[in-house]
N, C-alpha and C positions, 0 to 999 in steps of 0.2 A: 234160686239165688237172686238175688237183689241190686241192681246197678243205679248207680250216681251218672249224672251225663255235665258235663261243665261245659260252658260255651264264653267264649271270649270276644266278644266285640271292640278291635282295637279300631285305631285308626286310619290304618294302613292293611289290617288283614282279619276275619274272625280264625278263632280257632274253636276246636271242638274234643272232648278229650271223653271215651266212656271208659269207667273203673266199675270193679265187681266192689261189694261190701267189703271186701281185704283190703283194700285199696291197690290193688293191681289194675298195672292201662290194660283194658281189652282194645281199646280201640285208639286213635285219635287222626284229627286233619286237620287242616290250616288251606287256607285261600287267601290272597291277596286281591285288594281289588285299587282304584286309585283313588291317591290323597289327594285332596280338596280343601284349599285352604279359604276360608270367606274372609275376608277381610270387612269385618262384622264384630259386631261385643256381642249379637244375636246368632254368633253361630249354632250354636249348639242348639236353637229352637227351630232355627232356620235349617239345619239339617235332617232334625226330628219332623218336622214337616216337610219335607223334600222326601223319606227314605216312607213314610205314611204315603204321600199322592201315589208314589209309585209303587208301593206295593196294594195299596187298592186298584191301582190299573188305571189310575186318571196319567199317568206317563207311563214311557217304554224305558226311559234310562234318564239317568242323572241328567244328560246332556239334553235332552229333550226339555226336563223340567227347568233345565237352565233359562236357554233358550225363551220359554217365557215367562218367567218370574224374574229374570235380572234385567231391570230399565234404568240402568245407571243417569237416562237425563231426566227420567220421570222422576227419581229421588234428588238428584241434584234439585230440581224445579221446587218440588217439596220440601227441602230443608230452607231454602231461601224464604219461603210462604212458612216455612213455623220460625225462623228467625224475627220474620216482624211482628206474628202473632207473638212471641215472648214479650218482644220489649214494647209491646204494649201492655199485657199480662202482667208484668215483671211484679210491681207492688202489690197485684191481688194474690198473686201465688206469697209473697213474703206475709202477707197480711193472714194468709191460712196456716200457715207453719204452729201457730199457736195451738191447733187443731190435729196435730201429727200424734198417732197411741202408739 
């Protein structure tokens, strides 16, 4: 016999569901783990890369990879330095637009 396996990666929990080719559950589980909100437009790349370090083994848990990847004065410092780099920039970046496929 033949089985389908579906795996759900939520948010807040995976779940995991095996069916035979009839479509009957032989199996299924759910685990919750904890939500983490980034307050980021780069979540979703930033947690893809977060759930990668750690499961290569460069961290032992979210909290770890927290820990050193979040330098809230080191980005603060860094938006102020691409703030002045724009409104210097400002007219070459308008002057490229013509250039946009």
């Amino acid at each position: 016999m033949k089985y389908v396996i579906g795996i759900d990666l939520g948010t807040s929990a995976v779940k995991v569901l095996l069916m035979n080719q009839n479509g009957k559950t032989i199996a299924e589980a759910s685990e919750n783990y904890p939500f983490i909100q980034v307050a980021n437009e780069q979540g979703p790349g930033v947690g893809a890369a977060m759930i990668a370090a750690i499961g290569l083994g460069w961290y032992s848990s979210i909290e770890e990879y927290a820990e050193h990847f979040v330098k809230v004065e080191a980005y603060t410092e860094l938006y102020q330095i691409y703030r002045q780099i724009y409104t210097q920039i400002k007219q070459l970046n308008q002057s490229l637009k013509k250039f946009r496929w």
